[in-house]
C-alpha positions, 0 to 999 in steps of 0.5 A: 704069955701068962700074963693074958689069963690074969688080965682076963681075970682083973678086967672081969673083976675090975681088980685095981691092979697095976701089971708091968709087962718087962717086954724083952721080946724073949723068955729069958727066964728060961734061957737062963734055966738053960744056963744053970743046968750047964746046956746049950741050946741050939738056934731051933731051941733059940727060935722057941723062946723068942717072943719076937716074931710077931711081937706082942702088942701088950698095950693092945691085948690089954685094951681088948679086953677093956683094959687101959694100957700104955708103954714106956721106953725110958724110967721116967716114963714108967715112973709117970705111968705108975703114978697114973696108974695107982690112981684109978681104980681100975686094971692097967698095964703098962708094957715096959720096952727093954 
């Protein structure tokens, strides 16, 4: 979620930036700082870190705001919406599934 600040910023400043949204529907780097101080979070803390309930439209989001955006389930698909994306001169995002 503090991906949508920058996303505001290069669409206002048409910044050639490429944004990868690893999208895994939960903040799993804070599960993990869970983990390295030895806690265990219960399902109510479980539930706060999921990302999941509404999705996050990404390819949306970004395209609100003018930005080109596109999703990728696979590698190769990433690979293609890489090369694409480094060849405009303009924001995009790509949300990749995982």
């Amino acid at each position: 979620m503090y991906t949508l600040q920058a996303l505001w910023t290069q669409a206002r400043e048409k910044l050639p930036i490429t944004t990868i949204v690893l999208s895994n529907r939960k903040y799993q780097i804070l599960i993990g700082e869970y983990r390295n101080v030895g806690a265990n979070p219960g399902p109510t803390a479980m539930q706060m870190l999921d990302l999941g309930n509404p999705d996050i439209d990404w390819v949306g989001a970004a395209n609100c705001m003018g930005i080109e955006a596109a999703r990728a389930t696979t590698l190769e698909a990433l690979a293609d919406l890489t090369a694409q994306s480094l060849a405009q001169d303009a924001p995009f995002l790509i949300e990749l599934a995982i």
